[in-house]
C-alpha positions as CSV (number, residue, x, y, z in Angstrom):
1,X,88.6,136.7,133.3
2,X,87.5,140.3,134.4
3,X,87.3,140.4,137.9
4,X,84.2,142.1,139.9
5,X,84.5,143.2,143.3
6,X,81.1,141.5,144.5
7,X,82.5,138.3,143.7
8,X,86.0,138.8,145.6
9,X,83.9,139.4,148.3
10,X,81.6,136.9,147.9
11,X,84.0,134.3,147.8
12,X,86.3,135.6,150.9
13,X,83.2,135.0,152.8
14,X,82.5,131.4,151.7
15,X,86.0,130.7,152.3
16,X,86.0,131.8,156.0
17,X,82.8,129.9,156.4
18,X,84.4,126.5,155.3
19,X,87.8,126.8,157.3
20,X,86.4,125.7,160.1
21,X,86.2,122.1,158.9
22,X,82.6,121.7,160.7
23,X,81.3,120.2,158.0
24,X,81.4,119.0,154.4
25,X,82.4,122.2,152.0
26,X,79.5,121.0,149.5
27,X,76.8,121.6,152.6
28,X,78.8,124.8,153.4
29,X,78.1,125.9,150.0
30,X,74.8,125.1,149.4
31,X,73.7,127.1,153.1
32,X,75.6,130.3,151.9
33,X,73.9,130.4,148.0
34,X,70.4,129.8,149.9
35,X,71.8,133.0,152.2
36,X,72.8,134.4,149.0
37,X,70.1,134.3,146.4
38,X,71.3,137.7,144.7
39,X,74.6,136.2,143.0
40,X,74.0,135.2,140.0
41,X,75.2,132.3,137.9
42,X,78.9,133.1,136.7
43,X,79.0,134.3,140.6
44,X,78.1,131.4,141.9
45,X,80.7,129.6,139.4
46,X,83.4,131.7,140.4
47,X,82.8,131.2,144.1
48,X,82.7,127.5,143.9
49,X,85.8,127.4,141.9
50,X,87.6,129.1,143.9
51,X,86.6,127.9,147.1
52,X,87.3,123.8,146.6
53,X,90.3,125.6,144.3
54,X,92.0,127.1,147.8
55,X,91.1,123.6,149.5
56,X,93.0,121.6,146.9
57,X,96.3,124.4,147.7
58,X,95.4,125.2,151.1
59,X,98.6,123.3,152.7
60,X,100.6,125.3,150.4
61,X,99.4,128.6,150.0
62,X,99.5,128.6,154.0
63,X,103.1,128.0,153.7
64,X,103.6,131.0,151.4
65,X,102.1,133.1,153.9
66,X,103.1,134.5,157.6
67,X,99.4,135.8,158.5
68,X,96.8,132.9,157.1
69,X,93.5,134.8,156.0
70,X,90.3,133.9,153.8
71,X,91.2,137.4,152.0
72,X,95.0,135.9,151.8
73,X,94.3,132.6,150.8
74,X,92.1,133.9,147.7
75,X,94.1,136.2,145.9
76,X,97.2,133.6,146.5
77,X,95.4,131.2,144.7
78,X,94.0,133.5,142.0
79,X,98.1,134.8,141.3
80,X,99.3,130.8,141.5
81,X,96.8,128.6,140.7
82,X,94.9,130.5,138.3
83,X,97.6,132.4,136.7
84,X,95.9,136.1,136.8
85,X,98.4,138.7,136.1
86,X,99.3,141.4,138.5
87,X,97.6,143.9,136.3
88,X,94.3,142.1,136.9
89,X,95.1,142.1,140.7
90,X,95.9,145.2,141.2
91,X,92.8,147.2,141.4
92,X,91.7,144.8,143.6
93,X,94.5,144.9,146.7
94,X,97.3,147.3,148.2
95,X,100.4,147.8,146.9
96,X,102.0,145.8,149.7
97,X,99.6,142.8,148.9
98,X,101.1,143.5,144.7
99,X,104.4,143.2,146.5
100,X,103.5,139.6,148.0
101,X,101.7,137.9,145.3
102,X,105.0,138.9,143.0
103,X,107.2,137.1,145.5
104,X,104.2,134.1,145.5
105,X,104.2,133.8,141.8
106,X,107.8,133.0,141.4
107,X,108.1,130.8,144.0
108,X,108.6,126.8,142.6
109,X,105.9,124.5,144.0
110,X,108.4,121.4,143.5
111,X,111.2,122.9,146.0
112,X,108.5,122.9,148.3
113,X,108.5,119.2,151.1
114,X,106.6,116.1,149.6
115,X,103.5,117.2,151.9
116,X,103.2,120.8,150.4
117,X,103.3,119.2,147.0
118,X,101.7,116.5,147.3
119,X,99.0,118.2,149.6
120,X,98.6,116.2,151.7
121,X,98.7,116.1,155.7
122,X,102.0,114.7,157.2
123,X,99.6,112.2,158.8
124,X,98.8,110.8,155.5
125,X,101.9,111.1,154.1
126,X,103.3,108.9,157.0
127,X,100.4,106.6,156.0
128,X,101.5,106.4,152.9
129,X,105.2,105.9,153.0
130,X,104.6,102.1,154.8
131,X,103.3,101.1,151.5
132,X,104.2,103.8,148.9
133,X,107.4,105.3,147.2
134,X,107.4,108.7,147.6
135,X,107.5,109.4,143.6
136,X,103.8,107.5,143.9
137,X,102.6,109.4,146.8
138,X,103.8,112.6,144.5
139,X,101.3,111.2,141.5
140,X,98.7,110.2,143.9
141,X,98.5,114.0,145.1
142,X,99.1,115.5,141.9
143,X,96.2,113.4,140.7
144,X,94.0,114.0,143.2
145,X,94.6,118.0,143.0
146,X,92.8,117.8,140.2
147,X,89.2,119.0,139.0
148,X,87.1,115.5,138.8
149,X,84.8,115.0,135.4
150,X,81.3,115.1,135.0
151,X,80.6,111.1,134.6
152,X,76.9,110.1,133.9
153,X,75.2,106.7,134.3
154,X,73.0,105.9,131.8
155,X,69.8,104.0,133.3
156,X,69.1,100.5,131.1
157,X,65.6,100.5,132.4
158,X,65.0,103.7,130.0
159,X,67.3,103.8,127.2
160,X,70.6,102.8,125.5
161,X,73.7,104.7,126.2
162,X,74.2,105.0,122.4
163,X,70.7,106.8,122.0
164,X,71.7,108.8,124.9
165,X,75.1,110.3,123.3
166,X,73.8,110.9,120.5
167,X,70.9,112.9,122.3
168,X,73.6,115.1,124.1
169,X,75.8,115.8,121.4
170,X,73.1,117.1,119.2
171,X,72.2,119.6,122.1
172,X,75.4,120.7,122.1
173,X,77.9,118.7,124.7
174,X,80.8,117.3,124.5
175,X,80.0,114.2,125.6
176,X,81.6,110.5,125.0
177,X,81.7,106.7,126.3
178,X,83.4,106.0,129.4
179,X,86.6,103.6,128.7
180,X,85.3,100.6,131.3
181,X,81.9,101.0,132.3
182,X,79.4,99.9,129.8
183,X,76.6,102.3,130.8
184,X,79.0,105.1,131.5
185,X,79.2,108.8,129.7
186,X,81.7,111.5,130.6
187,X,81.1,115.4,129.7
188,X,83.2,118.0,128.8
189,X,83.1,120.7,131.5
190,X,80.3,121.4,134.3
191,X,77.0,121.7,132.7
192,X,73.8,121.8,134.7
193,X,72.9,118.5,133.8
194,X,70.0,118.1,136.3
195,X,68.2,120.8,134.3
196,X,68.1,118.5,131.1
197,X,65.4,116.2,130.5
198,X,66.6,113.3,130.4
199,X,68.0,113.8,133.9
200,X,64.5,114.9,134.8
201,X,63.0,112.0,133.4
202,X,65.4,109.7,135.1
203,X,67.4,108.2,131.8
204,X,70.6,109.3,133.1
205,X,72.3,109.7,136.6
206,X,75.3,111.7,137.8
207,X,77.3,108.7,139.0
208,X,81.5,108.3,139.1
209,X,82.3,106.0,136.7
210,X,84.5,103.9,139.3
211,X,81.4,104.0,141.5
212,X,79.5,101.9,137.9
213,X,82.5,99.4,138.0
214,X,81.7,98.4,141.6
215,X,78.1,97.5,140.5
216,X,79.8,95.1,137.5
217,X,82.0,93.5,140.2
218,X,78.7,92.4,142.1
219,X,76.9,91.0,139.1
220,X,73.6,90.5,140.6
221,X,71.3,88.7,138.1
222,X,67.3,88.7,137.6
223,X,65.2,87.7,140.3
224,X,68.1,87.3,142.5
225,X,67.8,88.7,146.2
226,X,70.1,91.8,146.4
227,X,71.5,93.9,149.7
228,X,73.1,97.2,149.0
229,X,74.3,97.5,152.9
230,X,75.2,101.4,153.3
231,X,73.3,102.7,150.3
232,X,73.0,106.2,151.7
233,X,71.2,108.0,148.8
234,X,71.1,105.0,146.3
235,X,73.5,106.0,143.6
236,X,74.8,102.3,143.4
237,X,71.5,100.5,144.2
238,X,69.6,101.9,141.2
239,X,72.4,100.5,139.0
240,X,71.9,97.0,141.1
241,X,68.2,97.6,140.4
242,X,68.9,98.3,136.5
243,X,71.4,95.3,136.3
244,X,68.4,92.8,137.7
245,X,65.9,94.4,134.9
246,X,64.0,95.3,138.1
247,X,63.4,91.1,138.6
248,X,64.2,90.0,142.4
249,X,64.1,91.7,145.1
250,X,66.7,94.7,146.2
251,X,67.1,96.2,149.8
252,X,68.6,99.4,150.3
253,X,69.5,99.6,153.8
254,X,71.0,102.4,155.8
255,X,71.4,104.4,159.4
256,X,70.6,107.4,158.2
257,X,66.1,108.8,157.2
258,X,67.6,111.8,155.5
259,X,69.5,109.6,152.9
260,X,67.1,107.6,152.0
261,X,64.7,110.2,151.6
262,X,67.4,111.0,149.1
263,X,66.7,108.2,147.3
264,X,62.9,108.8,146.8
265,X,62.7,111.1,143.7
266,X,65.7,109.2,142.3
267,X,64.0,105.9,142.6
268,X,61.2,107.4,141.2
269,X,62.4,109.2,138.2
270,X,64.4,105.1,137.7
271,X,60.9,103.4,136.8
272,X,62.4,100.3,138.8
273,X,59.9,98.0,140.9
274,X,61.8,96.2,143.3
275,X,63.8,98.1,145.5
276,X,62.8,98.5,148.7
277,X,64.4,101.5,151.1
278,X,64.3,100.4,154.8
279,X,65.9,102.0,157.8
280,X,68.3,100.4,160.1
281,X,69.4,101.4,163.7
282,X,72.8,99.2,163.1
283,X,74.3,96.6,161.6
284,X,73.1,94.4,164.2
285,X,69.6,95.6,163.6
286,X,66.8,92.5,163.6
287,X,65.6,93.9,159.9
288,X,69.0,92.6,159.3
289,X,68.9,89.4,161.2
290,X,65.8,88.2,159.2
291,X,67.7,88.2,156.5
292,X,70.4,86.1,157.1
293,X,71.4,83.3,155.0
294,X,69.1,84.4,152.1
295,X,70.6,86.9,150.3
296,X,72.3,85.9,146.8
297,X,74.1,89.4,146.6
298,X,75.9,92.1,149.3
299,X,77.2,95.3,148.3
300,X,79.0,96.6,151.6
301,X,80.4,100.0,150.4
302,X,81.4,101.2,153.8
303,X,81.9,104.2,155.5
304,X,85.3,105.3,155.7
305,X,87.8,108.5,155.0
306,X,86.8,109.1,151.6
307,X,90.4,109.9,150.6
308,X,89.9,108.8,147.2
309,X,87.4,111.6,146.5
310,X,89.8,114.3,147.1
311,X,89.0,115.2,143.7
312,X,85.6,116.9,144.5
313,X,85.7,116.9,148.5
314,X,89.1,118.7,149.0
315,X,88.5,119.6,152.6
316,X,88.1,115.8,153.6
317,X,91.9,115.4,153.9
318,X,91.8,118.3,156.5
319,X,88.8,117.3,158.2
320,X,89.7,113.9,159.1
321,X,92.7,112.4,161.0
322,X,94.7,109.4,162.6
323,X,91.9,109.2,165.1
324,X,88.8,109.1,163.0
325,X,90.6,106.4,160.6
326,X,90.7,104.5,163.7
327,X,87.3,105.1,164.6
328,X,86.2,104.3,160.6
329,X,88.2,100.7,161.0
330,X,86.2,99.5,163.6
331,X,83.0,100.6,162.0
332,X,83.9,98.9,158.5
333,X,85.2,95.6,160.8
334,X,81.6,95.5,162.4
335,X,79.2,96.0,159.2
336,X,81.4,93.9,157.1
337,X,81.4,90.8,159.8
338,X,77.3,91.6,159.9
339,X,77.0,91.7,156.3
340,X,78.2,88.3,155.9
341,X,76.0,87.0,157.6
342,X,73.2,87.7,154.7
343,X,75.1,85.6,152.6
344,X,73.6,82.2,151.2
345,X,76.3,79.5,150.5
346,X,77.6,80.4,146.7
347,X,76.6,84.3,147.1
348,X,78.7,86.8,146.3
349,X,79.6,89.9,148.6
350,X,81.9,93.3,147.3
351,X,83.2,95.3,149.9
352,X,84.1,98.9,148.7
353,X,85.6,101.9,150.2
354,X,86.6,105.3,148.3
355,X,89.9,105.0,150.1
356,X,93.4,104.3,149.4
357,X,94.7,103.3,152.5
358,X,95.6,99.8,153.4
359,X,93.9,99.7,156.8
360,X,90.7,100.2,155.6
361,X,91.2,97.5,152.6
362,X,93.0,95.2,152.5
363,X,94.1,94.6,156.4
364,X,89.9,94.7,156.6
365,X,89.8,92.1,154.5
366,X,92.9,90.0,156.1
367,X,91.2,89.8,159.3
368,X,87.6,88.9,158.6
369,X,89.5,86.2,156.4
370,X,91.3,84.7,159.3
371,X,88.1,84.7,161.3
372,X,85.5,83.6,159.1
373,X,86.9,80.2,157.2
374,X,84.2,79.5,155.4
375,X,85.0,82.9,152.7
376,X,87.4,83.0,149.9
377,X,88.6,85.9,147.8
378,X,87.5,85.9,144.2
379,X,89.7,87.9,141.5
380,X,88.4,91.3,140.9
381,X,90.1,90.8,137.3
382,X,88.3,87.4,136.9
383,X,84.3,88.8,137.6
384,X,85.3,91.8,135.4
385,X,86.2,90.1,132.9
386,X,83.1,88.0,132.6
387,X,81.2,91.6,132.6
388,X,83.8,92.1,129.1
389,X,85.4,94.8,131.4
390,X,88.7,95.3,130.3
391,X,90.2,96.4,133.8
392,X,93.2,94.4,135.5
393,X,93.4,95.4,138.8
394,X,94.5,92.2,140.1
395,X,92.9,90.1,142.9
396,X,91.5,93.6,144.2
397,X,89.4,96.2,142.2
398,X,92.3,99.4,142.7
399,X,91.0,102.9,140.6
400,X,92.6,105.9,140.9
401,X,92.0,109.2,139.0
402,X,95.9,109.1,137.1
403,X,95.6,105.3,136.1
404,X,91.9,104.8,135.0
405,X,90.5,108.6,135.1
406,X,88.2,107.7,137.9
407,X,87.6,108.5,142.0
408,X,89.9,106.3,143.8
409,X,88.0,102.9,144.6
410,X,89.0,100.1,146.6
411,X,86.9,96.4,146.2
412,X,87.3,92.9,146.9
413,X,84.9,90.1,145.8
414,X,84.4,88.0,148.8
415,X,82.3,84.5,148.2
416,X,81.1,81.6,150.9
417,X,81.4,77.8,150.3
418,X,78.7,75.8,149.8
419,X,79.1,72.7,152.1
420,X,78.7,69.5,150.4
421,X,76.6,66.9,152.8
422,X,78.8,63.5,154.1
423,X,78.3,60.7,152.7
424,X,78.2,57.5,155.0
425,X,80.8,55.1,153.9
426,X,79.3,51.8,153.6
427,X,80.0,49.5,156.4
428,X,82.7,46.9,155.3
429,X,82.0,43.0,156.0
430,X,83.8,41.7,159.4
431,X,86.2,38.9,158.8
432,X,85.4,36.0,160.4
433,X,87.3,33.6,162.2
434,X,87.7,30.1,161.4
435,X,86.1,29.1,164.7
436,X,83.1,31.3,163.7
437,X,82.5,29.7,160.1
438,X,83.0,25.7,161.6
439,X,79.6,26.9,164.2
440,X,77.9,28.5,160.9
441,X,78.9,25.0,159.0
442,X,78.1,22.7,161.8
443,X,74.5,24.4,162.6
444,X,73.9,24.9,158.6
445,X,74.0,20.6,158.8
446,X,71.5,20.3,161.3
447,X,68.8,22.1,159.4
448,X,69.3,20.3,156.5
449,X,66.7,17.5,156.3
450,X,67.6,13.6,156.2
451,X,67.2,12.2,153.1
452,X,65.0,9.2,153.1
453,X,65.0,5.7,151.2
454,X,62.4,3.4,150.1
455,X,62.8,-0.2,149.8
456,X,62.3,-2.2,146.6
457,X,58.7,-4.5,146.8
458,X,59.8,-8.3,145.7
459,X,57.6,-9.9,142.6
């Protein structure tokens, strides 16, 4: 790769603007192309490559280095991560900075702490080590420093996924099935698949294939009444709304206008009838309320850490902390306890997070269990199974990118009893005394009439 001077600077500038953690790297990025229209495609590449490639490394490049700088942090990761040669460096930087980034390069990244290589904060490694060895928290890291694929969904309301491969592999990607979910397809490298037409015309969607899975677990069926309860820009409800053939009724509720504005050109490129996009000020909100006790399917995917997405939101493991898990478990404890609620007797509800802590999961889980009697777990395995989803996870739906290839999800497939109504015993004859049947005997007697006789006329 030939190096060009306007993109070294380039991408030491979007570096320094997304170090200070304000907000999400992919909004960082989008603000500073807009700011940017000149660069022009390989630039734009190259920036965004490097950029989330310096926030997969940053705990470790910083540790290479005495004075941390966006111009540092680059051309470490460039010399490391990359593997550039000095030669293609050196026109680029002084011969002190050639001096460095020789010492950099032959430094071993597994002498290095099991936070440095794992990349992770000591915070989460902490986390971890309650309920992980530290050879697994090693893989986990590993796993999530790298590059996620392209997955695609393909919608059933438009086409068959077979039609649909063999549409991209004639126009030239590399493009197969997906190993679990039935309407998945993963591609080769980083095409701009929303340019395509059958993006455009709403046959496929740019959806993780861990993400599908989830909408498997909740099996809603035709003409059943559906609640996706977070469902932000609607990546998971269109599946829902593909799954019911566009029969029921579907409810995509959420906090946030902006989101579900989101969802508006998707839902219309998706040819689906029966979703319904409503705004909610809460979980307690009375849209909600009205609905209780009539819904045949929940989807709770709730808001949490997003540690499983590491993958393609490096910076999320920097920007969040001890305190805003805390924060996130009170959150997913409230919605989850309101989204019950919505349940009819038999229904099914899937609560999901992209995380792989236990706090958020499976203690969630533990104590709206102990609280609400009337729920019982179903297996994950069990429900995928009857999808013919070859995925055993056990009682819990547990991806991650080394074992299945996907984002890291967390699920569990929660279900309420149907009470059956008493039924009144029949009341059992009282034995009666003797005293009590000679009174029954003695007054039966008297209302028996006398018999009368006739005498016998003489001739």
């Amino acid at each position: 790769m030939q190096l060009i001077s306007a993109q070294l600077t380039a991408a030491t500038t979007a570096i320094r603007s997304v170090l200070s953690m304000e907000y999400p790297a992919d909004a960082v990025l989008r603000r500073f192309f807009r700011e940017n229209p000149l660069l022009g495609a390989n630039d734009r590449a190259f920036v965004a490559e490097t950029v989330f490639g310096v926030l997969r490394h940053k705990f470790y490049l910083e540790c290479l280095m005495d004075l941390v700088t966006p111009r540092a942090l680059l051309f470490a990761y460039l010399a490391k991560f990359q593997g550039m040669n000095l030669r293609e460096l050196t026109p680029h930087v002084s011969e002190s900075e050639v001096k460095w980034l020789t010492t950099i390069k032959s430094i071993a990244v597994d002498k290095q702490p099991l936070a440095v290589q794992a990349e992770f904060p000591i915070w989460l490694v902490e986390k971890l080590q309650a309920f992980m060895s530290d050879v697994d928290i090693l893989d986990l890291g590993r796993s999530l420093q790298q590059p996620a694929s392209l997955d695609l969904r393909v919608n059933t309301i438009h086409a068959k996924r077979d039609n649909v491969l063999e549409m991209l592999k004639q126009d030239g990607f590399e493009a197969e099935a997906t190993p679990y979910s039935p309407v998945g397809i993963r591609i080769t490298g980083k095409p701009a698949i929303n340019r395509h037409s059958l993006f455009l015309s709403g046959h496929i969607e740019v959806q993780d294939e861990g993400s599908q899975i989830l909408g498997y677990l909740l099996a809603p069926k035709r003409g059943d009444m559906v609640v996706d309860f977070c469902a932000g820009a609607g990546g998971k409800t269109l599946l829902l709304g593909a799954l019911m053939n566009s029969k029921g009724r579907l409810y995509a509720l959420d906090t946030s206008e902006k989101r579900l504005n989101n969802l508006k050109p998707r839902l219309k490129r998706s040819g689906l009838s029966n979703l319904h996009a409503q705004r909610i000020s809460n979980e307690n909100d009375l849209k909600v309320k009205r609905l209780a006790g009539k819904i045949d399917r929940v989807l709770v995917d709730a808001p949490c850490s997003g540690l499983g997405t590491l993958r393609r939101n490096p910076d999320l493991k920097w920007r969040q902390s001890p305190e805003s898990v805390q924060e996130l478990k009170q959150k997913q404890a409230a919605i989850l306890a309101a989204s019950a609620n919505l349940l009819k007797p038999g229904g099914r509800l899937v609560y999901a997070t992209c995380s792989f802590l236990l706090e958020e999961n499976q203690e969630i889980i533990e104590q709206f269990l102990a609280t609400h009697p009337k729920f019982s777990l179903l297996s994950c395995t069990e429900l995928l199974t009857q999808q013919k989803i070859p995925l055993e996870t056990g009682e819990f739906l547990q991806l991650s990118p080394k074992s299945h290839g996907t984002d890291g999800f967390f699920a569990a497939a929660l279900t309420i009893r149907k009470d059956e109504p008493l039924k009144e015993p029949k009341p059992k004859p009282e034995k009666e005394s003797v005293k009590v049947k000679e009174k029954k005997l003695v007054k039966a007697k008297k209302q028996v009439p006398a018999k009368t006789t006739t005498k016998k006329r003489s001739r």
